[in-house]
N, C-alpha and C positions, 0 to 999 in steps of 0.2 A: 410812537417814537420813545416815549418815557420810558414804558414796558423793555423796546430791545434794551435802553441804556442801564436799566437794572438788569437786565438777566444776562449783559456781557458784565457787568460788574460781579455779580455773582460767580460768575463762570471765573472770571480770574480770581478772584478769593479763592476759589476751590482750587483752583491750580495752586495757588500761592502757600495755603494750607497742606495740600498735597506734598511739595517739594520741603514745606518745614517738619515733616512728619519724617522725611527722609533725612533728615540734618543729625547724626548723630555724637554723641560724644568717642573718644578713642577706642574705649573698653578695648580687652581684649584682643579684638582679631582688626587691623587696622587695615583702610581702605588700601588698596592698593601694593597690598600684600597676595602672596600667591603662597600656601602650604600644601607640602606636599607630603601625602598618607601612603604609606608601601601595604597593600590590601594583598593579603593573603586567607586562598579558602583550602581550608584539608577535611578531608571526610574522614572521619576519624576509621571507619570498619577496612575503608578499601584503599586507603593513603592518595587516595587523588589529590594532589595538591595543584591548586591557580596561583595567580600572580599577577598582580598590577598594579603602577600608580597611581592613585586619584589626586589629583591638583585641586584643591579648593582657593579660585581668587576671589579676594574679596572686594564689593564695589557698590554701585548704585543699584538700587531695586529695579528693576523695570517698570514702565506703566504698561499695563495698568495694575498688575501686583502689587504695587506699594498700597491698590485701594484697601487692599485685606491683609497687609504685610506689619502693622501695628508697630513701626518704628522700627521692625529690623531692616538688617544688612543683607545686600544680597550677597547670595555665594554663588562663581560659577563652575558645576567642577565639572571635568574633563579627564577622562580614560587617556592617558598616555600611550596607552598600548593599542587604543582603537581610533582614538581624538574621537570618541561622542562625548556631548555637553548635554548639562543638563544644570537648571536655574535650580535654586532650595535659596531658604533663607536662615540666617543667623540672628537669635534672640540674644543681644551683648549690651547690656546696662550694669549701670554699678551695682543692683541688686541681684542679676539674673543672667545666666548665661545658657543659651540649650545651641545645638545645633543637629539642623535638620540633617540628617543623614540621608545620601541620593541611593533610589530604587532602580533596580529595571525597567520601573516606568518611566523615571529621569534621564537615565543614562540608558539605552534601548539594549538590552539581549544580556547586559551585565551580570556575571557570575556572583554579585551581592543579595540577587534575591530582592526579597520583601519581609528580612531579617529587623530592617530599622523602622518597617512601619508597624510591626506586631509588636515586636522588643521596647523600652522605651528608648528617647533619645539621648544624648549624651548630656545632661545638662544637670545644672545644680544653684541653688541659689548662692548668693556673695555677704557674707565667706560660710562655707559648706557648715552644714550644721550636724553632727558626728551624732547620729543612734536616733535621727528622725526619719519618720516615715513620710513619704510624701504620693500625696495620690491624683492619681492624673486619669482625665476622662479623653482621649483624643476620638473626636467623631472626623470618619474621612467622608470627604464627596460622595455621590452615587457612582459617580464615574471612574474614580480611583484604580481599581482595580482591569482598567483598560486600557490597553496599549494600542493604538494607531484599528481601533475597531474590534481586533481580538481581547477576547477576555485569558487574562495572564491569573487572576486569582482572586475568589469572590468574597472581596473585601470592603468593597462601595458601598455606602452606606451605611455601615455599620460603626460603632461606638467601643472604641476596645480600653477597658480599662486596664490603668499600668501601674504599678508601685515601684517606686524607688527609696534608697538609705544610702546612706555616708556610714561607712561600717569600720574604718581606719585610716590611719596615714602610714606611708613610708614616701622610701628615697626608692628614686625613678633615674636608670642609666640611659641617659636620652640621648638618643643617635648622633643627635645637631649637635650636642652643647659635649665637652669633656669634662664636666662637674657633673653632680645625681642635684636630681633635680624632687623637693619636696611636696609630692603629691595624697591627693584625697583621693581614699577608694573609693566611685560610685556601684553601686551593683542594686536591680532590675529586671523584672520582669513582669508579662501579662498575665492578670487575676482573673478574664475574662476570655470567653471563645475556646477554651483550653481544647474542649472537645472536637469543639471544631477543627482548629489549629496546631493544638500543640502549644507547648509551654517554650516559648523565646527568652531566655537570661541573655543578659548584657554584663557585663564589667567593664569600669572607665578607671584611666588615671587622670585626674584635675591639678594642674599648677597654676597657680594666682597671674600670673606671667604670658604663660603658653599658649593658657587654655587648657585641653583634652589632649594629651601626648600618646594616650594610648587605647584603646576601648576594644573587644571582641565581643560579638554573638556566639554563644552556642543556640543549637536548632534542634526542633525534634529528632530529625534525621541524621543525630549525631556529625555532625558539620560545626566547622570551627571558622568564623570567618574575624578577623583581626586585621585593623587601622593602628599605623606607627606612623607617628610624624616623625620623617628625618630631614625634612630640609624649608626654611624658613627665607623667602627670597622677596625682594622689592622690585616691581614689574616698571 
């Protein structure tokens, strides 16, 4: 009897732990907010141009994600244009901000690719530090690279290293707002798998306020794929 009444005690610590791990401060991208990214891909040789909105709301982790979720926020974004959903999460402390960008394996059949898992992600420490280099080892699952049992692209398991710099600032004409809004350049790419892969660059604009107002990939296959946040709503 002793034994059950410690290991239900246990068991609610853990829970208890669990739900303070998810308890966050405002930063940034606040719960219960819903942003919305106008995703445009153009092949730069053949001019095929896409088009869609991706809705990122912001909210509770799920469980059991939050086991591996290290205090961030959940994001859940959604294809406007298909209504598929797909769970990522958001790294938003007063020190550090990254967001997970959704794949085709998030979002099922999506013309984004797997641009935001080779490329790095949108993120920058607080407040951006201008002519540093920052290096980052992202190792994905074995499974990663699999979609509902098909292999979409042999990524799983592998360890991709990525470099990013804060290279300048300007002023950003941000869709949402009628004033320019004062952004850090981020810019990024993979040092690692080249061969394999190909070289993924990223560019971001960061405002202390917003967040990430604007970011694109270029891809090997000369393909342009660019996030515009135009519209900022309370769900």
């Amino acid at each position: 009897m002793t034994g059950e009444i410690i290991s239900k005690v246990l068991f609610f610590c853990l829970l208890t732990l669990l739900f303070k791990c998810n308890v966050h401060d405002e930063g940034v991208y606040e719960e219960g907010y819903s942003y919305y990214f106008l995703v445009t891909k153009e092949h730069k040789i053949n001019g095929t141009i896409l088009m869609d909105t991706l809705i990122m709301t912001i909210g509770d982790v799920p469980f059991p994600y939050r086991l591996i979720a290290s205090g961030q926020k959940g994001a859940l974004w959604q294809s406007q244009k298909t209504g598929a959903k797909g769970t990522r999460g958001v790294t938003d402390k007063n020190e550090k901000l990254s967001i997970q960008v959704p794949t085709s394996r998030f979002i099922k059949g999506h013309f984004i690719g797997f641009s935001g898992v080779i490329a790095p992600y949108p993120g920058t420490g607080i407040p951006p530090d201008l002519e540093s280099t920052v290096h980052i080892e992202h190792a994905l699952p074995k499974n990663y690279g699999v979609v509902n049992g098909e292999e979409v692209i042999a990524i799983g398991g592998k360890t991709i290293h990525k470099e990013i710099q804060y290279t300048d600032t300007t002023f950003y004409s941000a869709p949402f707002l009628k004033d320019s809004l004062k952004c850090w350049i981020m810019e990024g790419e993979n040092v690692s798998h080249i061969d394999e892969f190909g070289r993924y660059y990223i560019k971001a604009w960061f405002n202390k306020t917003y967040g990430f107002v604007r970011w694109y990939y270029k891809t090997p296959d000369d393909e342009a794929i660019e996030f515009k946040l135009v519209k900022i709503q309370r769900e």
